[in-house]
Backbone as CSV, one residue per row, in Angstrom:
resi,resn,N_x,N_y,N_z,CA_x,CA_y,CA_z,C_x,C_y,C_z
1,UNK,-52.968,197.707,-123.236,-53.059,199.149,-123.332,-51.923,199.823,-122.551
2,UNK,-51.538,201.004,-122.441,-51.008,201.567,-122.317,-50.749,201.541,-120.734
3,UNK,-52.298,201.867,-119.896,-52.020,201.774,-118.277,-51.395,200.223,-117.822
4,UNK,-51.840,199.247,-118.471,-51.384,197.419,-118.278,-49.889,198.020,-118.713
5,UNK,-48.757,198.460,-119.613,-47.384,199.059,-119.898,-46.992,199.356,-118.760
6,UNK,-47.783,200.430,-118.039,-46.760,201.088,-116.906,-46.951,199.969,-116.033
7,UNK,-48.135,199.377,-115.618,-48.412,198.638,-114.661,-47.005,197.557,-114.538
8,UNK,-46.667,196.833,-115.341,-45.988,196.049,-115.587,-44.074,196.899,-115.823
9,UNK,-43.753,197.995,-116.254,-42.712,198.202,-115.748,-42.614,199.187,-114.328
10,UNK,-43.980,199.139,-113.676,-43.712,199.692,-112.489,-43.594,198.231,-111.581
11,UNK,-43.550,197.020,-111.878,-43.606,195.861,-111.274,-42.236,195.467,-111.606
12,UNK,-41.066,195.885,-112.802,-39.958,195.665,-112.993,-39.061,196.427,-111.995
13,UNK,-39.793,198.084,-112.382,-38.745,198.736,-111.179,-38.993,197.816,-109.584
14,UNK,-39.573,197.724,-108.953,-39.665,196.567,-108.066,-38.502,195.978,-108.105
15,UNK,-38.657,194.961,-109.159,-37.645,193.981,-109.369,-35.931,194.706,-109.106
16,UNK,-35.967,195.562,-110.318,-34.803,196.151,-110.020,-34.012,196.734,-108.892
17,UNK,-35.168,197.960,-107.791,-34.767,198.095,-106.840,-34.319,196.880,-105.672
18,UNK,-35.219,195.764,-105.814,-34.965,194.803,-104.910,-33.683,194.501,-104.884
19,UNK,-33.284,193.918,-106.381,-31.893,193.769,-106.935,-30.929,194.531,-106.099
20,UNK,-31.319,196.140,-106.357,-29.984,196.633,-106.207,-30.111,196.524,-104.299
21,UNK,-31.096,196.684,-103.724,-30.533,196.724,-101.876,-30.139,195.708,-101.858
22,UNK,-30.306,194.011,-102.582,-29.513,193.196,-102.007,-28.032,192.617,-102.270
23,UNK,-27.290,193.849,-103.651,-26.287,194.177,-103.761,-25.898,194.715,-103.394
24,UNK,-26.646,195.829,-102.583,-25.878,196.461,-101.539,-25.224,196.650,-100.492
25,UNK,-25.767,194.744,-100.152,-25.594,194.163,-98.970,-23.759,193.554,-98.933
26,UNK,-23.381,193.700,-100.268,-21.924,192.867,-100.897,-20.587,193.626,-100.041
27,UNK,-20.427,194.121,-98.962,-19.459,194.544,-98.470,-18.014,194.292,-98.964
28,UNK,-17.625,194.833,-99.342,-16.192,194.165,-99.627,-14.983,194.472,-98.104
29,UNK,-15.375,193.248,-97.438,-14.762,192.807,-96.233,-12.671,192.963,-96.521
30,UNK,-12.639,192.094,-97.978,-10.898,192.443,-97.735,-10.520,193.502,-97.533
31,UNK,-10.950,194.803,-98.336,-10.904,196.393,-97.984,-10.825,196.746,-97.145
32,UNK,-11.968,196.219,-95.754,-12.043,196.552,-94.690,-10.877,196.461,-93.894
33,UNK,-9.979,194.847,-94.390,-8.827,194.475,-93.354,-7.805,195.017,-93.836
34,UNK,-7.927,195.584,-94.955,-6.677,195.855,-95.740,-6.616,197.440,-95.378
35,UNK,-7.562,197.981,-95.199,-6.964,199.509,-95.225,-8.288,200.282,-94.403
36,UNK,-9.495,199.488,-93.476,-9.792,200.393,-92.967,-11.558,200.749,-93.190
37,UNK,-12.311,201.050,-92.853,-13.695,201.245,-92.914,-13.356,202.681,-93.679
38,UNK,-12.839,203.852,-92.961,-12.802,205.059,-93.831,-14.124,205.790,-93.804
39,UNK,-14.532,206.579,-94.718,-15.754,207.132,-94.854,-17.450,206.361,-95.290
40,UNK,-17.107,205.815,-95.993,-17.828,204.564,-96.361,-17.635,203.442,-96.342
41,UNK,-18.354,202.166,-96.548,-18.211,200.768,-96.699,-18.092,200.568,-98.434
42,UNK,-16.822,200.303,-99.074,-16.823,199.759,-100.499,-17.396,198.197,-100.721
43,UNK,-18.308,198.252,-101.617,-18.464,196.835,-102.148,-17.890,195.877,-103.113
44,UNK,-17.585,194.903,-102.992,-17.415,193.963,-103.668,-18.046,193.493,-104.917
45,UNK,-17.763,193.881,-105.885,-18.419,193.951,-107.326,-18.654,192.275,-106.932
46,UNK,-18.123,191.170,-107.378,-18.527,190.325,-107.909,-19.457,189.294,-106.791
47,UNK,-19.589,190.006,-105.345,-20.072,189.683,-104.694,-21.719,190.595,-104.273
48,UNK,-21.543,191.903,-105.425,-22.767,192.700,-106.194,-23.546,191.962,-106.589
49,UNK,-22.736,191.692,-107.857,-23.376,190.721,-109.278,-24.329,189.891,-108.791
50,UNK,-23.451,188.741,-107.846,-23.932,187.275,-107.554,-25.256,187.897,-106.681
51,UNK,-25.029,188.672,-105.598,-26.422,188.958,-104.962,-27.313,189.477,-105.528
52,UNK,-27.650,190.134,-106.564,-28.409,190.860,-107.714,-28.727,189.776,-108.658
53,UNK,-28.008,189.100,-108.972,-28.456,187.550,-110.010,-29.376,186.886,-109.071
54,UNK,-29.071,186.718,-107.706,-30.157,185.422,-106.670,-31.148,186.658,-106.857
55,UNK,-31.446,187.502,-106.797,-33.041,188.031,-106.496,-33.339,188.350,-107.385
56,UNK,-33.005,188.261,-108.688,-33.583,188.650,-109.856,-33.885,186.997,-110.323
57,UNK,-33.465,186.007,-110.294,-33.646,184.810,-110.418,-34.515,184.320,-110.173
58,UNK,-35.255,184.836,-108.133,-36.315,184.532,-107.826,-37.869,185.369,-107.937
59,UNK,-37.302,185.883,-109.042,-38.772,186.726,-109.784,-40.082,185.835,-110.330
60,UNK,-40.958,185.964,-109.546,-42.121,184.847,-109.734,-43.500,185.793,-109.873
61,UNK,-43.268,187.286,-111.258,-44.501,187.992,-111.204,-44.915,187.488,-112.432
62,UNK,-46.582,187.094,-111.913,-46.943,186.983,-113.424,-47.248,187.988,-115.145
63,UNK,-46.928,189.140,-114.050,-46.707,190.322,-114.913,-45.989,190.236,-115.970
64,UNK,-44.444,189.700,-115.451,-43.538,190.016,-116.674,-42.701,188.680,-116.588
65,UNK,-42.318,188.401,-118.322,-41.591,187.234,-118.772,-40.241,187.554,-118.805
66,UNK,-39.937,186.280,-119.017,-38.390,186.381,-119.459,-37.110,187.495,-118.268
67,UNK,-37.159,187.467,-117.365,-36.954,188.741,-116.568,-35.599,188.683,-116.396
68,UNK,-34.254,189.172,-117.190,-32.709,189.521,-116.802,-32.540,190.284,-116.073
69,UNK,-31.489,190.052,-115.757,-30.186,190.773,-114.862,-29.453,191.564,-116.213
70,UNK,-29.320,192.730,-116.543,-28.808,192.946,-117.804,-27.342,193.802,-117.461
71,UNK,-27.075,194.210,-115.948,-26.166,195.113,-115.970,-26.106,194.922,-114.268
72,UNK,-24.649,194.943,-113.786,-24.985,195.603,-112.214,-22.909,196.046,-112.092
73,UNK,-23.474,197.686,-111.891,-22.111,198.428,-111.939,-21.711,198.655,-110.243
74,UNK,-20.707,199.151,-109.737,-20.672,198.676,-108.368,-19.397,200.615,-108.550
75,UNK,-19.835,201.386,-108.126,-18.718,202.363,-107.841,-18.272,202.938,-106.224
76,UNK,-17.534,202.056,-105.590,-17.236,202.821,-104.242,-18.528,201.915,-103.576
77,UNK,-18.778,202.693,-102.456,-20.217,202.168,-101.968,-21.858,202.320,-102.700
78,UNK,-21.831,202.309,-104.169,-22.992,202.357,-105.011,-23.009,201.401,-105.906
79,UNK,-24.498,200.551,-106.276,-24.334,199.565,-107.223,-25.631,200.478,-107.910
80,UNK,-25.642,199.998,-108.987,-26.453,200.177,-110.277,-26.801,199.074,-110.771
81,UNK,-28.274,198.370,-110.666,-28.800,197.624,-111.286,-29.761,197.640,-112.467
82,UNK,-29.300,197.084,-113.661,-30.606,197.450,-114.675,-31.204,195.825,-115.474
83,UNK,-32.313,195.819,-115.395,-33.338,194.558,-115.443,-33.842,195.164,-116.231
84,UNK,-33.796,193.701,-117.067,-35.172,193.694,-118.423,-35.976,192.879,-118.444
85,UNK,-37.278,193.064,-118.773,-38.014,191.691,-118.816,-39.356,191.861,-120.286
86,UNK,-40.026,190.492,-121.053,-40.694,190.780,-122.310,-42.263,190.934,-121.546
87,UNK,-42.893,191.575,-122.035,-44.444,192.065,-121.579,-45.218,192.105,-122.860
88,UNK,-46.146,191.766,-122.857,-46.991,191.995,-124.132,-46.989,193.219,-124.785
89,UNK,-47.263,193.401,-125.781,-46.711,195.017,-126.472,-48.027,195.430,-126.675
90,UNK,-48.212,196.648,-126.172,-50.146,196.921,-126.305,-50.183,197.312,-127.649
91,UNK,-49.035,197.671,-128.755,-49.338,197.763,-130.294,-49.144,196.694,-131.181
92,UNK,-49.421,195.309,-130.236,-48.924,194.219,-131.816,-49.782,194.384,-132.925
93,UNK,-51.116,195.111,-132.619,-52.146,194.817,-133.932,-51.060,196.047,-135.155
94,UNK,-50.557,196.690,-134.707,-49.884,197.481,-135.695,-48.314,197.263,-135.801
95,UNK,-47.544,197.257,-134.474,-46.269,196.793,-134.575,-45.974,195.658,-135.433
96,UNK,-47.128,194.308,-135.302,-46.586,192.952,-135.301,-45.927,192.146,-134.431
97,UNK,-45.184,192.751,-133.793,-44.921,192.059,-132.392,-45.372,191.874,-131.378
98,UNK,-45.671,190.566,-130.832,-46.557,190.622,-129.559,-45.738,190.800,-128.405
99,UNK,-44.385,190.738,-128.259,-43.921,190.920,-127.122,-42.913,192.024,-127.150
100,UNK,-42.289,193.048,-126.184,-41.581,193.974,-125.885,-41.069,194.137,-124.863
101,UNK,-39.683,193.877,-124.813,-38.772,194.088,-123.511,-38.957,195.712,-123.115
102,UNK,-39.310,195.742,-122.093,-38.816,196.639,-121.146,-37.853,196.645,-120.114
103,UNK,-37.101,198.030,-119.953,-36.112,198.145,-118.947,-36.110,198.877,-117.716
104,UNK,-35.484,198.845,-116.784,-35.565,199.123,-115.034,-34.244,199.300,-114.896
105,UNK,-34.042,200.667,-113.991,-32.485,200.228,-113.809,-32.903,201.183,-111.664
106,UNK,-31.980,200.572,-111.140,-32.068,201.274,-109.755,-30.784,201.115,-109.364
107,UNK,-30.420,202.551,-108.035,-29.156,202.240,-107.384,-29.166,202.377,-105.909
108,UNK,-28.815,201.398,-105.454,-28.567,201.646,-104.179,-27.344,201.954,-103.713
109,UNK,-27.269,202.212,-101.946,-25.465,202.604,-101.437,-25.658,201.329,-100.433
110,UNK,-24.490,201.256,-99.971,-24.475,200.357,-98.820,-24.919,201.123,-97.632
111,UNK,-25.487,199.903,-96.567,-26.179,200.387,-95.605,-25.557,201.038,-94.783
112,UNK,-24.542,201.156,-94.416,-23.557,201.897,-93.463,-22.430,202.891,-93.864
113,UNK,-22.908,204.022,-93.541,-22.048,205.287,-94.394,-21.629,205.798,-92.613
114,UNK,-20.247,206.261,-92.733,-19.974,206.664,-91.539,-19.430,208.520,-91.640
């Protein structure tokens, strides 16, 4: 039904936010030596990604299947994470489909803004 729907992408956003604080954690350290802390801390996209892939990896809800990493954008000190995962579809008796991806997206900044 419909309340089991939200239940289950309010258990994705979860997922997602988790995602994005521990991409947020991706400092991009060469920046730092190269030119300076500045106003903010910039992150390291591909050191985003990889930390947003380990905690979306270790998703162990029995809520939701199949659970991706579908996106993680990195601008300045902000990442954008968006997660999908398949949940039972509360209309298969009419859709036909028993399962339906839903999506999550969250953003975090890095922890240290100066």
């Amino acid at each position: 039904d419909a309340s089991s729907l939200f239940m289950r992408h309010t258990a994705l956003v979860m997922v997602a936010d988790t995602a994005a604080v521990a991409a947020a954690n991706a400092i991009d350290v060469d920046a730092i030596y190269s030119g300076g802390v500045g106003t903010t801390m910039k992150l390291d996209a591909a050191l985003a990604a990889s930390l947003a892939e380990q905690s979306v990896s270790g998703v162990d809800d029995p809520r939701l299947r199949d659970v991706h990493l579908d996106s993680v954008s990195v601008d300045a000190d902000v990442v954008t994470v968006v997660v999908s995962a398949a949940v039972p579809n509360p209309l298969a008796a009419i859709a036909g489909s028993r399962t339906v991806r839903i999506r999550a997206a969250a953003h975090a900044s890095t922890p240290t803004r100066f």
